[in-house]
C-alpha positions as a printed Julia matrix, in Angstrom:
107×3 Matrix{Float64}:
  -2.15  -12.53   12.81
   0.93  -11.3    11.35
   3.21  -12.69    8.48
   6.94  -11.85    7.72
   8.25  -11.13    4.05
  10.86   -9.21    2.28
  11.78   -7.73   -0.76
  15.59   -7.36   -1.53
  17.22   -5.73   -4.62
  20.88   -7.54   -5.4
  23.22   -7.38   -8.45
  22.92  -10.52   -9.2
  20.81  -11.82  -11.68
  17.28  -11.69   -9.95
  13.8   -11.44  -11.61
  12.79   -7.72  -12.79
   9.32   -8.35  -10.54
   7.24   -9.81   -8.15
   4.22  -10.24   -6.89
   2.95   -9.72   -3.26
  -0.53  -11.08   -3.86
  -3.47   -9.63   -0.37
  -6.04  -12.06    0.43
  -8.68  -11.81    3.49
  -5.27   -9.0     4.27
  -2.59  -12.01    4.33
   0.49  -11.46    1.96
   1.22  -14.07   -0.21
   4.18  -15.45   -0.54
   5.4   -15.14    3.0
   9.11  -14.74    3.46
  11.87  -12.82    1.5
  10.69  -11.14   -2.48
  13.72  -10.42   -4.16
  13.96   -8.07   -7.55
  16.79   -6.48   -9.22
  17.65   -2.9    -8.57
  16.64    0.27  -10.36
  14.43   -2.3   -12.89
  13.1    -3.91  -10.15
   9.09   -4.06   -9.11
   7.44   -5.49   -6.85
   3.95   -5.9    -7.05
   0.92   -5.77   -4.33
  -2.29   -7.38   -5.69
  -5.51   -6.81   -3.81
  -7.98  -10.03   -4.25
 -10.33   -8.61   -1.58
 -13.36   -6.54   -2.2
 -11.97   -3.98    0.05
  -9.14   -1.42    0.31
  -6.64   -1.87    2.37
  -3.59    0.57    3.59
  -0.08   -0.65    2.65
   2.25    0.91    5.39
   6.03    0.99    4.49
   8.6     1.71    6.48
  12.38    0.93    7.31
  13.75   -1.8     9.57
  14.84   -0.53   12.92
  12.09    1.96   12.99
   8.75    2.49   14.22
   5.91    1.31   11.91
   3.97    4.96   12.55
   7.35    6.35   10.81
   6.56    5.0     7.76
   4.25    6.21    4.74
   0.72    4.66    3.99
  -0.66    4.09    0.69
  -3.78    3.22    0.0
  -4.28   -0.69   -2.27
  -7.71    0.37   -3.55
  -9.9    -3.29   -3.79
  -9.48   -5.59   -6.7
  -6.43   -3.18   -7.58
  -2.81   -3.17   -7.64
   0.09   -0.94   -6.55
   4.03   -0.87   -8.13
   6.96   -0.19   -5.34
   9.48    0.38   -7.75
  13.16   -0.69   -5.98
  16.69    1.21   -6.61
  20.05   -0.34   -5.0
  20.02   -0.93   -1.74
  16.17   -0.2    -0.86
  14.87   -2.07    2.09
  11.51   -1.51    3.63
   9.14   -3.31    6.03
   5.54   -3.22    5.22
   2.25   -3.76    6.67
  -1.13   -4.83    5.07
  -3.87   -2.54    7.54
  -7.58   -1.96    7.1
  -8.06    1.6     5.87
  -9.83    2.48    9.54
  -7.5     1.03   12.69
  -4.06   -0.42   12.94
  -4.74   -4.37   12.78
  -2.37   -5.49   10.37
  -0.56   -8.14    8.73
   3.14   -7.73    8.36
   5.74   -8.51    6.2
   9.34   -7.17    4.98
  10.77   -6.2     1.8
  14.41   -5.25    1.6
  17.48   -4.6    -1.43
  21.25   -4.39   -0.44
């Protein structure tokens, strides 16, 4: 099953994080997170018992382009997010590519 998201980084007044919580390896909240740049964070918390591989990469490109890191279990990783930082990410089990996918962008 896969999910979309984003994360987007304007000059507008947006909040300075947010969080991308990972449970049974569905993102929560589905759809756009927004930050502001350069102070901007965005959060992904791992509810599960497991790890699970975080795969970023940017839109028009190939998924295997893109970096993995891993989210170790009951753990969290930072993505901090500068001006115009846009990324697509994926929520993967640390063996094999079945994933749940999502976006996260800033203009």
């Amino acid at each position: 099953m896969s999910t979309t998201g984003a994360a987007r980084a304007k000059e507008t007044t947006l909040a300075r994080s947010a969080t991308i919580s990972i449970r049974k390896q569905e993102p929560s909240p589905r759809g756009k997170v927004e930050v502001a740049p350069w102070t901007g964070r965005v959060h992904f918390m791992n509810k599960d018992k497991k790890d699970y591989r975080l795969r970023f990469w940017k839109p028009d490109t190939e998924p295997l382009t893109g970096i993995d890191i891993l989210l170790p279990a009951k753990s969290r990783v930072t993505v901090m997010i500068k001006k115009g930082d846009e990324f697509h990410y994926g929520v993967f089990h640390t063996k094999g590519d079945e994933a749940a996918l999502g976006k996260a962008a800033a203009p």
